[in-house]
Chimera marker file (.cmm) of the C-alpha trace (Angstrom):
<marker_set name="trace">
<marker id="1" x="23.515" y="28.752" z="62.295" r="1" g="1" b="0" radius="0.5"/>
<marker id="2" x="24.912" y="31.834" z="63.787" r="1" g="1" b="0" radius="0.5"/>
<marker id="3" x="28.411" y="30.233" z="64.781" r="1" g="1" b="0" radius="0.5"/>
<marker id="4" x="28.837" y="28.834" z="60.997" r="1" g="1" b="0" radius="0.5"/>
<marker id="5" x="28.307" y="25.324" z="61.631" r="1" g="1" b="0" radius="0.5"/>
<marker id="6" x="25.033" y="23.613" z="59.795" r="1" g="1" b="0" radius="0.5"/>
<marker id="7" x="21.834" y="23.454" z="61.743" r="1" g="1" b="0" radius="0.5"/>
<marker id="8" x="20.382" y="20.123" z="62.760" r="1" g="1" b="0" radius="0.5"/>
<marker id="9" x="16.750" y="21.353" z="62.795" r="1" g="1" b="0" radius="0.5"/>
<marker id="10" x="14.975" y="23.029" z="59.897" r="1" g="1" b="0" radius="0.5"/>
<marker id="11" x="11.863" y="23.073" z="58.119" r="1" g="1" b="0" radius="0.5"/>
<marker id="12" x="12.150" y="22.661" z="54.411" r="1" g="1" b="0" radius="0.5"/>
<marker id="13" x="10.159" y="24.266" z="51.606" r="1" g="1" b="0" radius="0.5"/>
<marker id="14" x="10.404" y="22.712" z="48.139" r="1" g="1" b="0" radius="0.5"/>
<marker id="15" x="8.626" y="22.450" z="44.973" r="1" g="1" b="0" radius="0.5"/>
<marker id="16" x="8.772" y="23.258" z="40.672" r="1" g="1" b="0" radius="0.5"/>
<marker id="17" x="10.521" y="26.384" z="39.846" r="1" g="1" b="0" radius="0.5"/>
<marker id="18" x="7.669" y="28.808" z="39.242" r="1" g="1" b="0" radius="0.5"/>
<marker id="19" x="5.674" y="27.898" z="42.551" r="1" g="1" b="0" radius="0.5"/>
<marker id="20" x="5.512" y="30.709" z="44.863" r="1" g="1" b="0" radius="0.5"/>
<marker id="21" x="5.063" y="30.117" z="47.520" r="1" g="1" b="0" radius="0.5"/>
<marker id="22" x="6.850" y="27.257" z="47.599" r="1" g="1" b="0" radius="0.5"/>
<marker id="23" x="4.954" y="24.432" z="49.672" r="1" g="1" b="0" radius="0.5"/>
<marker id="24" x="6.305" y="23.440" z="53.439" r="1" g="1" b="0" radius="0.5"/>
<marker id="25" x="7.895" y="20.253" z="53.586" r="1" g="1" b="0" radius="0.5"/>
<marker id="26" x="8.786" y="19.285" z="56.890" r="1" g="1" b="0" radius="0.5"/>
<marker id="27" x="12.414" y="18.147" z="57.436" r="1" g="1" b="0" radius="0.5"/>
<marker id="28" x="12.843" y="18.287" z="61.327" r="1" g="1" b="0" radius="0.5"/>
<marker id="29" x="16.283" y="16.510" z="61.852" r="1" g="1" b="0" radius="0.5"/>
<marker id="30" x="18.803" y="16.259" z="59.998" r="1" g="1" b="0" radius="0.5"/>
<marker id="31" x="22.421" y="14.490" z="60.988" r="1" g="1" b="0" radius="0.5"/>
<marker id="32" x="25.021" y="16.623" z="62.493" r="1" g="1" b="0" radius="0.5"/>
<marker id="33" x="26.434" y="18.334" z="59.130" r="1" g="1" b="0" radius="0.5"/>
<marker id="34" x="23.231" y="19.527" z="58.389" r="1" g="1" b="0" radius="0.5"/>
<marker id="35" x="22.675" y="17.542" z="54.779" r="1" g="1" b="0" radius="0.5"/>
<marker id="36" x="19.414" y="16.055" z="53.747" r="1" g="1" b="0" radius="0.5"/>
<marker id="37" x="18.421" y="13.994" z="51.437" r="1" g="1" b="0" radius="0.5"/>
<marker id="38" x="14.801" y="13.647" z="49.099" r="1" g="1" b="0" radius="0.5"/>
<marker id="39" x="14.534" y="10.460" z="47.326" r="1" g="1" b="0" radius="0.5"/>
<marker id="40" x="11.309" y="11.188" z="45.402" r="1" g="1" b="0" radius="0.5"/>
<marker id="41" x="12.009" y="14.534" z="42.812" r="1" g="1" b="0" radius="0.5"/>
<marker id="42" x="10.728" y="14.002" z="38.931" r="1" g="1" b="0" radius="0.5"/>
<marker id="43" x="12.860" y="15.698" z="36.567" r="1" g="1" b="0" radius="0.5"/>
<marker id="44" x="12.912" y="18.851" z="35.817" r="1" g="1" b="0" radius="0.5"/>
<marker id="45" x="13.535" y="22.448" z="37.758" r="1" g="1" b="0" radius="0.5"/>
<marker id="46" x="12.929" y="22.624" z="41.496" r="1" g="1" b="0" radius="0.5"/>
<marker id="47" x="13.507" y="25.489" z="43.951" r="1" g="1" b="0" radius="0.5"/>
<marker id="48" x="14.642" y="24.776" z="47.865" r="1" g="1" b="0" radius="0.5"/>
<marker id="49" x="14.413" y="26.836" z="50.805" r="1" g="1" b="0" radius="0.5"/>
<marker id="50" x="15.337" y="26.104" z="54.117" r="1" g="1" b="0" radius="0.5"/>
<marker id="51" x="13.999" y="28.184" z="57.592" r="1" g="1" b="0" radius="0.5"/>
<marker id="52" x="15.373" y="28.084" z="60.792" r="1" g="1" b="0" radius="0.5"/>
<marker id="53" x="12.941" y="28.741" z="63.980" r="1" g="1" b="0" radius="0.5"/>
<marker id="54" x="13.555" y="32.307" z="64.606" r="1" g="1" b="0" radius="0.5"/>
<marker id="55" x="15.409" y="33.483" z="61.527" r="1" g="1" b="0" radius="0.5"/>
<marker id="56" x="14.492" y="34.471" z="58.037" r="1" g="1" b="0" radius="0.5"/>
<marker id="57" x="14.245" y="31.886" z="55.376" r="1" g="1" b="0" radius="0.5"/>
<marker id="58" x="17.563" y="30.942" z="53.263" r="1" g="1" b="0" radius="0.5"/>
<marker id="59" x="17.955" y="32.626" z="49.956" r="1" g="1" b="0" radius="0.5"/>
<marker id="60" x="16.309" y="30.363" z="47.571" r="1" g="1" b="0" radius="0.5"/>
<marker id="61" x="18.213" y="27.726" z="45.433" r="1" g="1" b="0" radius="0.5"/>
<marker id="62" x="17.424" y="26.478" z="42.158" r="1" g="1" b="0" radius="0.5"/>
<marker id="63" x="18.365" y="22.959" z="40.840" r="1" g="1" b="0" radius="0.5"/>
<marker id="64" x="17.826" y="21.300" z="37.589" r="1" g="1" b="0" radius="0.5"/>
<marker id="65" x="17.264" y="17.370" z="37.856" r="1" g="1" b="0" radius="0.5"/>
<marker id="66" x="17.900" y="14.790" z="35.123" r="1" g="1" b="0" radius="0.5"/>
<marker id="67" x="16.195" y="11.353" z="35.203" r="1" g="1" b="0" radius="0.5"/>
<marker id="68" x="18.580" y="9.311" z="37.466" r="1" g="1" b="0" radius="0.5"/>
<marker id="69" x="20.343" y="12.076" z="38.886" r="1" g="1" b="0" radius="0.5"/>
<marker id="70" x="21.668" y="12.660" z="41.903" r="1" g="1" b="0" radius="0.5"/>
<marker id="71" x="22.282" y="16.527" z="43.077" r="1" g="1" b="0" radius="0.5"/>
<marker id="72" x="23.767" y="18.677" z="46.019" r="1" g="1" b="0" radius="0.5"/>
<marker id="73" x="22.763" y="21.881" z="46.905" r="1" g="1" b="0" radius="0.5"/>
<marker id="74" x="23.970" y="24.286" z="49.597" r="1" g="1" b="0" radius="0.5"/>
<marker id="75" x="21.348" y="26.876" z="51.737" r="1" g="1" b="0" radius="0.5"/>
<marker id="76" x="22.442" y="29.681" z="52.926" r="1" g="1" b="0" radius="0.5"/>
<marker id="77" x="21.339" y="31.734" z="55.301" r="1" g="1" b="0" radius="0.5"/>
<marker id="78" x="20.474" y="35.430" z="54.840" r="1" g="1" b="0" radius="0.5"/>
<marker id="79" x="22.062" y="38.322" z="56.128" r="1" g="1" b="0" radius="0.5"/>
<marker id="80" x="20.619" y="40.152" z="59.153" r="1" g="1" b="0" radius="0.5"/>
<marker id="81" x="20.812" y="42.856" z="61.109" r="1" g="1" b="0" radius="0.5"/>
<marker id="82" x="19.604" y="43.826" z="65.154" r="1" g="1" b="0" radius="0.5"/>
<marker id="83" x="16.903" y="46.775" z="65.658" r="1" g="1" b="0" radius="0.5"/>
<marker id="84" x="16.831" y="48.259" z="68.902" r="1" g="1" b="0" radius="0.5"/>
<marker id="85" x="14.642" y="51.607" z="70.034" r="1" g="1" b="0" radius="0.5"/>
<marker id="86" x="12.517" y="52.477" z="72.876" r="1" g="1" b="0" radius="0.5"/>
<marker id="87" x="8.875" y="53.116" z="72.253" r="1" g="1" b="0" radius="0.5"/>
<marker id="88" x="7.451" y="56.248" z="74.504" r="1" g="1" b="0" radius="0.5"/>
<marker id="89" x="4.476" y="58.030" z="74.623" r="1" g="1" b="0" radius="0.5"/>
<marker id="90" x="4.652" y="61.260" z="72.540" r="1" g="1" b="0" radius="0.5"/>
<marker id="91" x="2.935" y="63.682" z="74.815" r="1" g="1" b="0" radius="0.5"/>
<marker id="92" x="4.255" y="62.755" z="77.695" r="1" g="1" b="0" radius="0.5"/>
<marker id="93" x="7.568" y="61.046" z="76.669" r="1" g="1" b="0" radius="0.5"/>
<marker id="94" x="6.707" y="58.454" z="79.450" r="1" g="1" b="0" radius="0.5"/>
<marker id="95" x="7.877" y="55.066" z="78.320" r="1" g="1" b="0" radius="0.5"/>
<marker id="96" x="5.586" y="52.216" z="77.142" r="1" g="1" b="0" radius="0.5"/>
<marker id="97" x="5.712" y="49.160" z="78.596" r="1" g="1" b="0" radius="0.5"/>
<marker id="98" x="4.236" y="45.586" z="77.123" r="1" g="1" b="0" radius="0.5"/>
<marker id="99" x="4.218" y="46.789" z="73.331" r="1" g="1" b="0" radius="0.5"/>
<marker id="100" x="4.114" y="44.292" z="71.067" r="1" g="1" b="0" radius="0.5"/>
<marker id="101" x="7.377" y="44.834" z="68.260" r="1" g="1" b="0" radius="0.5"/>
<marker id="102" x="6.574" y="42.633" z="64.973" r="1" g="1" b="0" radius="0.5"/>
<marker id="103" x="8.922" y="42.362" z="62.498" r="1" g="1" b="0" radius="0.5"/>
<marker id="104" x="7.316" y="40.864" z="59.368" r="1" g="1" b="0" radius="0.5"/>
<marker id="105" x="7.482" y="41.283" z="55.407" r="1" g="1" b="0" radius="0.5"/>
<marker id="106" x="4.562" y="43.068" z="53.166" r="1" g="1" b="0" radius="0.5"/>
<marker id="107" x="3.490" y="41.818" z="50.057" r="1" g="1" b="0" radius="0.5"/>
<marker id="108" x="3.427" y="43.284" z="46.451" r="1" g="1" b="0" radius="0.5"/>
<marker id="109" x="0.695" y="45.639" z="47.354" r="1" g="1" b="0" radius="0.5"/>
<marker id="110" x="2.053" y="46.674" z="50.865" r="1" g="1" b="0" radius="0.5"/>
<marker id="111" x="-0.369" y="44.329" z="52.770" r="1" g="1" b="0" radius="0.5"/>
<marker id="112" x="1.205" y="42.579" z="56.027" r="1" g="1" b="0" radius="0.5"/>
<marker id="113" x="2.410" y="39.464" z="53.947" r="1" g="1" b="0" radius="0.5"/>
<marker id="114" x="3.932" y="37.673" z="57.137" r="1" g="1" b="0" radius="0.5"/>
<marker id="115" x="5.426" y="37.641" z="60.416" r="1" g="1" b="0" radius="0.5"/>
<marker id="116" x="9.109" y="36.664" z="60.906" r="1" g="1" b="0" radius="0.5"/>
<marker id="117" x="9.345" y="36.889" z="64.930" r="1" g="1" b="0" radius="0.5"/>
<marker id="118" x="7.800" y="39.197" z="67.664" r="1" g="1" b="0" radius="0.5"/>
<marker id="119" x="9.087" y="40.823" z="70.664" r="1" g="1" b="0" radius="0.5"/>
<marker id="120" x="7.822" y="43.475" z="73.529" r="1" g="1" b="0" radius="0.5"/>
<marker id="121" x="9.225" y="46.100" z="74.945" r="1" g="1" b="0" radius="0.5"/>
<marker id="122" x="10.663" y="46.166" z="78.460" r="1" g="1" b="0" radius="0.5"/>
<marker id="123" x="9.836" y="48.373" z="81.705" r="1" g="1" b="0" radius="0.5"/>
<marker id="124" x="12.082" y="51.209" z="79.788" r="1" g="1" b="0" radius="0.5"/>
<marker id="125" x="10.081" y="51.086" z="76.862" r="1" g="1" b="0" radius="0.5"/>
<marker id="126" x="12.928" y="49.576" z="74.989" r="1" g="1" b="0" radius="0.5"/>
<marker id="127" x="12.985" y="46.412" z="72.532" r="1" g="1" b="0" radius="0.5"/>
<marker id="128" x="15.474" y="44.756" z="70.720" r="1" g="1" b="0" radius="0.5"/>
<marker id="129" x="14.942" y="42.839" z="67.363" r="1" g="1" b="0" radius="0.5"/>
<marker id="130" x="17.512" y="40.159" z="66.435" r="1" g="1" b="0" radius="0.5"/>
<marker id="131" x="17.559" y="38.330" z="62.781" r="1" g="1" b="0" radius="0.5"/>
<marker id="132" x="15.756" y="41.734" z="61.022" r="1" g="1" b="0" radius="0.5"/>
<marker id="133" x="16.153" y="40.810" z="57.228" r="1" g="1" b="0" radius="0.5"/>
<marker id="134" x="18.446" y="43.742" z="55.705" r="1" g="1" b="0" radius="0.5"/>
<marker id="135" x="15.921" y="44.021" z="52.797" r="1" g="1" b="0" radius="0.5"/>
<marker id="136" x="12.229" y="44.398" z="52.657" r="1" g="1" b="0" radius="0.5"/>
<marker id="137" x="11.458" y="44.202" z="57.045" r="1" g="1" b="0" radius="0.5"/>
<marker id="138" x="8.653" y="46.371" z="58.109" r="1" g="1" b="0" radius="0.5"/>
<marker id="139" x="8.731" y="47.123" z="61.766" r="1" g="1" b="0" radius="0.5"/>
<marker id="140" x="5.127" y="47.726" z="63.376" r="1" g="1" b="0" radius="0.5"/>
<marker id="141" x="4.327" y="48.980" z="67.385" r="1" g="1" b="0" radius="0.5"/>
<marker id="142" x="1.258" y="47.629" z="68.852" r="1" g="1" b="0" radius="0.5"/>
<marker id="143" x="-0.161" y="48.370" z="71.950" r="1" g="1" b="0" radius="0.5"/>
<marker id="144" x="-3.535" y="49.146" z="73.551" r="1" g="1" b="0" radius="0.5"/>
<marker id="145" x="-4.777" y="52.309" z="73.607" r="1" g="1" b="0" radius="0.5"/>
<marker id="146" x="-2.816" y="54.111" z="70.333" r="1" g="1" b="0" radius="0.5"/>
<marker id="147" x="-2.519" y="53.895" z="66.455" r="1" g="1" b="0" radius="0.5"/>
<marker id="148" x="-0.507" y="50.569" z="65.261" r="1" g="1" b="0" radius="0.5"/>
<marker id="149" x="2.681" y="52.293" z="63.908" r="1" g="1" b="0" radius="0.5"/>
<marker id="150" x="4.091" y="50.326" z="60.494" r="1" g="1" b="0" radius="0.5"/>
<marker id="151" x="8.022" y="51.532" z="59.753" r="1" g="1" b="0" radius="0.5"/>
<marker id="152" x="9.414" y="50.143" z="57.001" r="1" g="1" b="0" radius="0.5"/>
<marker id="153" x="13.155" y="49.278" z="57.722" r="1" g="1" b="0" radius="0.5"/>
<marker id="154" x="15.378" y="49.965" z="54.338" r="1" g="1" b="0" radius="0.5"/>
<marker id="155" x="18.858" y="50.509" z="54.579" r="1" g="1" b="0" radius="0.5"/>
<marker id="156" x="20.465" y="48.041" z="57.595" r="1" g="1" b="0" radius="0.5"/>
<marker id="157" x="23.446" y="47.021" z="57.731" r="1" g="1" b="0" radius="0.5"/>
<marker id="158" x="25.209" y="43.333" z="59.367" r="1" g="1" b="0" radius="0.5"/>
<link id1="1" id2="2" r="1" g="1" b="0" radius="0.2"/>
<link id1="2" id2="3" r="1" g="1" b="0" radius="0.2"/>
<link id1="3" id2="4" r="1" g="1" b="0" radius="0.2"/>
<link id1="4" id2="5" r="1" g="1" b="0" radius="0.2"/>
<link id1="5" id2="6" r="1" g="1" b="0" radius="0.2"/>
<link id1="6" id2="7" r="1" g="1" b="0" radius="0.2"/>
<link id1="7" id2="8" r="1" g="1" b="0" radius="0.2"/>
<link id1="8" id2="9" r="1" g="1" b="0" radius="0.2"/>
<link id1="9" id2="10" r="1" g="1" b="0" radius="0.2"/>
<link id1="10" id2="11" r="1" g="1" b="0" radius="0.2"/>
<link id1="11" id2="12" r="1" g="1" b="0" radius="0.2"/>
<link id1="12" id2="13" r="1" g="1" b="0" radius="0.2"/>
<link id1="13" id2="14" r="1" g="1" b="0" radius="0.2"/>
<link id1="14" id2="15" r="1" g="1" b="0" radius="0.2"/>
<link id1="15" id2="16" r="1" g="1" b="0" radius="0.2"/>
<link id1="16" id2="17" r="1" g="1" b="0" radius="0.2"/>
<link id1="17" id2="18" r="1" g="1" b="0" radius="0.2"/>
<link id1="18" id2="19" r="1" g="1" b="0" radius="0.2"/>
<link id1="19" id2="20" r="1" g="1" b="0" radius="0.2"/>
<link id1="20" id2="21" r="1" g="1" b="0" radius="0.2"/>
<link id1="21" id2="22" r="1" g="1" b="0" radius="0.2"/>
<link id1="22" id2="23" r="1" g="1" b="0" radius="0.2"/>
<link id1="23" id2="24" r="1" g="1" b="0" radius="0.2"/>
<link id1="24" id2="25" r="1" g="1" b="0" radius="0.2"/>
<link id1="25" id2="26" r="1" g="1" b="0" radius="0.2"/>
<link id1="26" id2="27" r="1" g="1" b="0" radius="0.2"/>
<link id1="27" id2="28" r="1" g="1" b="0" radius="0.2"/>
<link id1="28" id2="29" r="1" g="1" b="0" radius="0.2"/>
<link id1="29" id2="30" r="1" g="1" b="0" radius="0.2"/>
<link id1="30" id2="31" r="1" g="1" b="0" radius="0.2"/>
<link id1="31" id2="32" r="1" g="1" b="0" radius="0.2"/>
<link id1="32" id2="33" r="1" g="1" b="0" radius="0.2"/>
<link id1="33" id2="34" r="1" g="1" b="0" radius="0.2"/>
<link id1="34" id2="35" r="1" g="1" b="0" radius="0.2"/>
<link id1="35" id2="36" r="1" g="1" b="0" radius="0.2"/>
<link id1="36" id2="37" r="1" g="1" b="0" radius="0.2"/>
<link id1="37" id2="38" r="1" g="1" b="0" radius="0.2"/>
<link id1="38" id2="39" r="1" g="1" b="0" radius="0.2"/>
<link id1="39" id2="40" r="1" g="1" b="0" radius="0.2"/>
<link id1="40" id2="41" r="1" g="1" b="0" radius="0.2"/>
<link id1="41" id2="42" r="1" g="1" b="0" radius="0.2"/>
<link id1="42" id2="43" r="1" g="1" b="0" radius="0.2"/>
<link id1="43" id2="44" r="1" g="1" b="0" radius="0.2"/>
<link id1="44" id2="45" r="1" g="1" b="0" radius="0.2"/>
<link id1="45" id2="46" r="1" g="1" b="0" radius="0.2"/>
<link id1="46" id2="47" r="1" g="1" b="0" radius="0.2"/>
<link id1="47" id2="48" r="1" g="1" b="0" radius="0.2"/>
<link id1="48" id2="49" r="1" g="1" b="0" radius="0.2"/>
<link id1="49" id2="50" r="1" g="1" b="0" radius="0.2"/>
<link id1="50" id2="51" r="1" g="1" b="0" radius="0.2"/>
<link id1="51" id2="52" r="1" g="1" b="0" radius="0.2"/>
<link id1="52" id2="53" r="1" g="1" b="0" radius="0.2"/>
<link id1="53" id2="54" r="1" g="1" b="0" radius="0.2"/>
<link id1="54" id2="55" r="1" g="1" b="0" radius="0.2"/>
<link id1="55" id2="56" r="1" g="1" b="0" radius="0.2"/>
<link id1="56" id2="57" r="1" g="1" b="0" radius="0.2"/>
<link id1="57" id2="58" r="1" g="1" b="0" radius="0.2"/>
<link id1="58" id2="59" r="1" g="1" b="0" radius="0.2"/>
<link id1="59" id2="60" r="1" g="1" b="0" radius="0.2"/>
<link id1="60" id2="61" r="1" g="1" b="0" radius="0.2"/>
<link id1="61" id2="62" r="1" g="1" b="0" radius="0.2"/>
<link id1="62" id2="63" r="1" g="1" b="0" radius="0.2"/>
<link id1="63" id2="64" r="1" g="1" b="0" radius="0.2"/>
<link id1="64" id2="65" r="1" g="1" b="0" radius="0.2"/>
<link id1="65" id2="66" r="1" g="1" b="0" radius="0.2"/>
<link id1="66" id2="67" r="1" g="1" b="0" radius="0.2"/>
<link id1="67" id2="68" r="1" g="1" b="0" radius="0.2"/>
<link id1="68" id2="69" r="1" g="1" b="0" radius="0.2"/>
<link id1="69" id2="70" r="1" g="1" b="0" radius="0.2"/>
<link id1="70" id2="71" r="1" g="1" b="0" radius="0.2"/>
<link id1="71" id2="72" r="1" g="1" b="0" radius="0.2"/>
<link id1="72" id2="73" r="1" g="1" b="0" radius="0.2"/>
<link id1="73" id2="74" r="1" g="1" b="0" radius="0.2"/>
<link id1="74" id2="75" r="1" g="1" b="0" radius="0.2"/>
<link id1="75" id2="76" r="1" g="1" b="0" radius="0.2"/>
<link id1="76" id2="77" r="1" g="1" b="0" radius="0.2"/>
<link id1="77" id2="78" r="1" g="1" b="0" radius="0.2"/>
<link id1="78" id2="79" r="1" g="1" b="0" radius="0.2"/>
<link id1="79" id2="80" r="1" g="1" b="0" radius="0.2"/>
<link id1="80" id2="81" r="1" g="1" b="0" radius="0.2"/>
<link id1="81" id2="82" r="1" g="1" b="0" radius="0.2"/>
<link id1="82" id2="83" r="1" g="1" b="0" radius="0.2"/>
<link id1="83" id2="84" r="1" g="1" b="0" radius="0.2"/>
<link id1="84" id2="85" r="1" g="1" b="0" radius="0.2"/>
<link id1="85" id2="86" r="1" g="1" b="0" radius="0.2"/>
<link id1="86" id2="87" r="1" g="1" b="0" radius="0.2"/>
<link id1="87" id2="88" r="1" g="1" b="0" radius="0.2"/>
<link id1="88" id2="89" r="1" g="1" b="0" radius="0.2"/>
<link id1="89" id2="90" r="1" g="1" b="0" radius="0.2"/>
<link id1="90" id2="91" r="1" g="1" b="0" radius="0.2"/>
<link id1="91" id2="92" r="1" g="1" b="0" radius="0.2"/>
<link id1="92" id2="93" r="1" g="1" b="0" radius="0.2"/>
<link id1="93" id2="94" r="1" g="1" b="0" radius="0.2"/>
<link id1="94" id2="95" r="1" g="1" b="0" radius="0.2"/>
<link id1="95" id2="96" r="1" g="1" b="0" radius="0.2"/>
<link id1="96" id2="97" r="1" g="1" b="0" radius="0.2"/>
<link id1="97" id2="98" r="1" g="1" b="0" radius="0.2"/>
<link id1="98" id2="99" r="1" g="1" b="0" radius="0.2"/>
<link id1="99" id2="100" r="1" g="1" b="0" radius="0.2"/>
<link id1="100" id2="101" r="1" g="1" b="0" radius="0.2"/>
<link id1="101" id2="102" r="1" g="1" b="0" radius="0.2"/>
<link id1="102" id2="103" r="1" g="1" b="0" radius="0.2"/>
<link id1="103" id2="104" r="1" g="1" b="0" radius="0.2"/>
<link id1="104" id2="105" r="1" g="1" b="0" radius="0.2"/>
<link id1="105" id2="106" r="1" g="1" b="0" radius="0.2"/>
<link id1="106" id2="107" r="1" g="1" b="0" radius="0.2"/>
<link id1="107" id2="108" r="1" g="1" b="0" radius="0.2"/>
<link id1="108" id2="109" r="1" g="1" b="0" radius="0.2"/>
<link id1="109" id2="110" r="1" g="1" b="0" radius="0.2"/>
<link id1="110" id2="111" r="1" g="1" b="0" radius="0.2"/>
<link id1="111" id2="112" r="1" g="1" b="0" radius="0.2"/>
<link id1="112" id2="113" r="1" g="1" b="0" radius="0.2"/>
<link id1="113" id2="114" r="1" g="1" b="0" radius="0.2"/>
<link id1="114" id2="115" r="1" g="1" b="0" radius="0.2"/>
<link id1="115" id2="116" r="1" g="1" b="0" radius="0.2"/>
<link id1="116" id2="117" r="1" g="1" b="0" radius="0.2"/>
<link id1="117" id2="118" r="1" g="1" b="0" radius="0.2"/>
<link id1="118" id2="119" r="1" g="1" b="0" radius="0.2"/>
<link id1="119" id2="120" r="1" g="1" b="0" radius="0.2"/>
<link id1="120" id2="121" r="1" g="1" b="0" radius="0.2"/>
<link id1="121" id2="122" r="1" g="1" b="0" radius="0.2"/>
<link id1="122" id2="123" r="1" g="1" b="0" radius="0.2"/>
<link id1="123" id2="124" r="1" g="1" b="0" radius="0.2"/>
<link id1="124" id2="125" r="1" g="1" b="0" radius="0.2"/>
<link id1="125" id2="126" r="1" g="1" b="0" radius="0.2"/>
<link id1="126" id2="127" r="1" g="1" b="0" radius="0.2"/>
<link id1="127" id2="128" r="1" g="1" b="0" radius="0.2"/>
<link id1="128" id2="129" r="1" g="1" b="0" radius="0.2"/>
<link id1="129" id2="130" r="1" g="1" b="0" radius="0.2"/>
<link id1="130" id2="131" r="1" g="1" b="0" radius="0.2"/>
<link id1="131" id2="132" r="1" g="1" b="0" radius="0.2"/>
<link id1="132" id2="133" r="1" g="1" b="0" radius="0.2"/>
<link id1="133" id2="134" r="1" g="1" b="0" radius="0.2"/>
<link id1="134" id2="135" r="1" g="1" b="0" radius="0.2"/>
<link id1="135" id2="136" r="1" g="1" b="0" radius="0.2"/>
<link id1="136" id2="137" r="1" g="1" b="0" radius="0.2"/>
<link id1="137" id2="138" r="1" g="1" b="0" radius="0.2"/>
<link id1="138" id2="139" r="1" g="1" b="0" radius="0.2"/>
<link id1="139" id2="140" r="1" g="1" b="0" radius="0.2"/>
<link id1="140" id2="141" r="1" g="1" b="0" radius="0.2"/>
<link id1="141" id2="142" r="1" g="1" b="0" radius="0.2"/>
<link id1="142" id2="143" r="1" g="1" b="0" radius="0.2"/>
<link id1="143" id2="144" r="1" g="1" b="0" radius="0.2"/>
<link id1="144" id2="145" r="1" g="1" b="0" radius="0.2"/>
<link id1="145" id2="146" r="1" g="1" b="0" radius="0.2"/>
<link id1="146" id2="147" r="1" g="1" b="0" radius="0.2"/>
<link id1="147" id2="148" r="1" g="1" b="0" radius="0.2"/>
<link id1="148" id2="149" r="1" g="1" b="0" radius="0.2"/>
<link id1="149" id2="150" r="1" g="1" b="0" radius="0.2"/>
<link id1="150" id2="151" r="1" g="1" b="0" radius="0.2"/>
<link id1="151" id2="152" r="1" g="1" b="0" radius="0.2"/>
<link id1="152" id2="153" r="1" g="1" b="0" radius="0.2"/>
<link id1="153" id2="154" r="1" g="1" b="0" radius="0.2"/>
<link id1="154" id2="155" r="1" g="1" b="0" radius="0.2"/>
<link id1="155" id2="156" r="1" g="1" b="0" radius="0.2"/>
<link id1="156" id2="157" r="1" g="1" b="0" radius="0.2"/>
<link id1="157" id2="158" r="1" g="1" b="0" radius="0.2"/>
</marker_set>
């Protein structure tokens, strides 16, 4: 989590090393230092991924099993950064109230690929967007009334 200690609640996505996207395996609770355990791998290469509600997934972590092996892995989570702006209306410069601020990811072709989380701006027009991947975020302004505006966000910093 944000304060360094492991989360207790997490969904898990596992499966062979090649699989993308890897499948969703629910883990919901896990004990207080955050391990887990799967009793039920084959051999072979497997990749793990863990996502916390409201926050990117983990980088990705490959293990190699042996028959009869036991392993230990560690998930991290990714860096982030906050985006905050205020959304007005061009030809008047009034501010814009209610619109919706997605931050999701787009695909190899640029196609929408996902949402991460969603927000809306305030009675100032302003929004603030916590847990913004530092690579590969698109930001896109939606409201009622005007042209959905897709910025793609390269270049943040922690």
């Amino acid at each position: 989590d944000d304060g360094g200690s492991p989360p207790t609640s997490f969904s898990l996505s596992y499966g062979r090393a090649g699989e993308w996207p890897l499948p969703l395996n629910q883990i919901h609770k896990a004990p207080t230092d955050g391990r887990f355990e799967i009793t039920d791998l084959q051999p072979g290469d497997w990749m793990f991924q863990a996502v916390l509600k409201g926050h990117r997934a983990s980088e990705a972590a490959r293990l190699t099993l042996a028959a009869g092996e036991t392993a230990e892995i560690t998930l991290r989570r990714q860096p982030t950064a906050t985006v905050e702006g205020r959304v007005v209306d061009a030809r008047t410069g009034l501010p814009l109230v209610g619109v919706r601020t997605v931050v999701g990811v787009t695909g190899d072709r640029d196609e929408w690929a996902f949402t991460l989380n969603e927000w809306a701006s305030d009675a100032a027009g302003a929004f603030r967007c916590t847990d913004v991947p530092l690579d590969g975020a698109v930001l896109a302004l939606d409201v009622a009334g005007y042209e959905v505006l897709h910025t793609p966000l390269a270049g943040l910093a922690e």
